[in-house]
C-alpha positions in Angstrom: 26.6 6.0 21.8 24.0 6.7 24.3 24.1 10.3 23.6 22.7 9.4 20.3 19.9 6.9 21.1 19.0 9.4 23.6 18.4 11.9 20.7 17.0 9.2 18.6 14.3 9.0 21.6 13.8 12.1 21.8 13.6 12.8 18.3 10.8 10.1 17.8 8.8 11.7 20.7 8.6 14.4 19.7 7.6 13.0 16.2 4.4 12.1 18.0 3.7 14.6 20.0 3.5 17.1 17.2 1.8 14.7 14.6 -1.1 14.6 18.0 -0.9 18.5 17.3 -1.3 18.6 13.8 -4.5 16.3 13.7 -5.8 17.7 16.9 -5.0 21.3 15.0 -6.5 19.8 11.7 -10.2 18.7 13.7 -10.6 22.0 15.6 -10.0 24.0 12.0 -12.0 21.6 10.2 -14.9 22.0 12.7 -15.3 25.8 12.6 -17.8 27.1 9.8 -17.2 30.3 8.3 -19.9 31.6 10.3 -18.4 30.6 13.3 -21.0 27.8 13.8 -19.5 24.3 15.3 -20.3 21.7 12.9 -18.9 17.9 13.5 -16.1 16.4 11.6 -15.2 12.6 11.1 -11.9 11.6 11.1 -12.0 8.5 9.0 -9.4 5.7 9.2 -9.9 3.2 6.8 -8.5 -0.6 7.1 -7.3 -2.5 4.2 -9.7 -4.7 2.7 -7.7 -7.5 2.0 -3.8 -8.1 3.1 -1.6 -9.7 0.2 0.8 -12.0 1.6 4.7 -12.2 -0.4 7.1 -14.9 0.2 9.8 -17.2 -2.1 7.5 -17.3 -4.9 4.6 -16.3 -4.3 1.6 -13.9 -3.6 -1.1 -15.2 -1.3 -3.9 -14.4 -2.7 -2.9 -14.6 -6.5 -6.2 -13.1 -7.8 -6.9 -9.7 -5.7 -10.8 -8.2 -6.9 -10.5 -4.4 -5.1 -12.9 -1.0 -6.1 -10.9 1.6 -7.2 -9.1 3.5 -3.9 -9.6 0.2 -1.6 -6.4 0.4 0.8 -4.7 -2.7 0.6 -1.9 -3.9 3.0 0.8 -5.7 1.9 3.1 -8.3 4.1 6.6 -9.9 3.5 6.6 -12.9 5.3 9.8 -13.8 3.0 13.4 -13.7 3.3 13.9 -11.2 0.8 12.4 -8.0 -0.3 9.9 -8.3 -2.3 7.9 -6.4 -4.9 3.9 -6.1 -5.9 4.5 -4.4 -9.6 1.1 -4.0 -11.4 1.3 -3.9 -15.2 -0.6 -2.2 -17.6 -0.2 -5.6 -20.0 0.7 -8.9 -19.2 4.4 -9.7 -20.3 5.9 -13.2 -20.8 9.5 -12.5 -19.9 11.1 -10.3 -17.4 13.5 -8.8 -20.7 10.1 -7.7 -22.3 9.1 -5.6 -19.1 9.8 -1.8 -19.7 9.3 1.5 -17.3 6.0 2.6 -19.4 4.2 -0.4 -18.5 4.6 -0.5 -14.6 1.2 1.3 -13.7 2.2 0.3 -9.3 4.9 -0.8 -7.5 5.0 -1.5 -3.9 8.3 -2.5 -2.2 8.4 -4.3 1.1 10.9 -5.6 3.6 11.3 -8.8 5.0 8.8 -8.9 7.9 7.8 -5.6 6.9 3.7 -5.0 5.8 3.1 -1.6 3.8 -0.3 -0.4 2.8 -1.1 1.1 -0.3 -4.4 2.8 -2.0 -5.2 1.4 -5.4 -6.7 4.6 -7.4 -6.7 2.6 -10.5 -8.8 2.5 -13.1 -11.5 -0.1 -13.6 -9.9 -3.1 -15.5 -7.6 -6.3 -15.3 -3.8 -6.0 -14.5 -0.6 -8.4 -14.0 0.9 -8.6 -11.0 4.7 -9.7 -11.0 7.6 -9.6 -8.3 10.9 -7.8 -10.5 13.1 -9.4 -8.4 15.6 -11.2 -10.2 14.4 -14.6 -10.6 11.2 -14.2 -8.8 9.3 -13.9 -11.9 10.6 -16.9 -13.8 10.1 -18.6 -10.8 6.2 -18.4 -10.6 5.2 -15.3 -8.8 2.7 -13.5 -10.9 -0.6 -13.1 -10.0 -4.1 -10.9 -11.4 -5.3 -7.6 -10.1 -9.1 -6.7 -11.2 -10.5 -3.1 -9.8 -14.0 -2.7 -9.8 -15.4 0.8 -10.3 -18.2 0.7 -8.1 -18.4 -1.8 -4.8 -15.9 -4.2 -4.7 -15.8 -7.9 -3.7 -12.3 -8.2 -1.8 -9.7 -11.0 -2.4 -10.7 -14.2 -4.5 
């Protein structure tokens, strides 16, 4: 056994190490011109804008306003996984929801957060949980995405 959490060690290091290469591989390409001019290059790392909080039954906020590609982090302070499905229409039962209309879904752990970009079009979307019971038991909620600057969560 400690043969193989060695390896697992090792494995995960060198993980990193060679995701540092790539990135420091990627800015060092990405800085020489064509003409073999140095030109500066941002690395950007954008936060979430708002972080959605899922727990036994319920998302906190229930009304999320986002622009279009916002990042948006997701965490399951519940004892159960949980899910953040956005629908194209509202349904009124779980029996009337069907593959076509699940425009996102975002699965997370217990004690888990997950980030996610929202490239979705402008408009107004349901947001239910699909797991069994969750949605009878209250937790819907409202996605609106702005196309143009956004206002975060309401």
């Amino acid at each position: 056994m400690r043969t193989a959490g060695r390896q697992l060690r090792t494995f995960g290091i060198c993980q990193r190490v060679l995701t540092r290469i790539t990135v420091m591989w990627a800015l060092v390409v990405g800085s020489c011109s064509q003409a073999g001019e140095i030109t500066h290059t941002t690395l950007e790392l954008h936060e979430p804008v708002v972080t959605i909080t899922l727990r036994e039954f319920a998302f906190s906020p229930s009304e999320v306003v986002v622009t279009s590609g916002d990042l948006v982090a997701f965490r399951n302070v519940g004892t159960v996984q949980h899910d953040w499905t956005v629908l194209s229409r509202p349904v009124e039962t779980i029996e009337q929801l069907s593959p076509d209309l699940v425009v996102l879904a975002v699965d997370v752990q217990p004690g888990a957060t997950e980030t996610q970009t929202l490239d979705l079009p402008p408009g107004t979307y349901r947001v239910i949980c699909t797991v069994p019971g969750h949605f009878a038991a209250g937790m819907v909620g409202t996605l609106q995405i702005n196309g143009s600057e956004g206002t975060g969560a309401r």
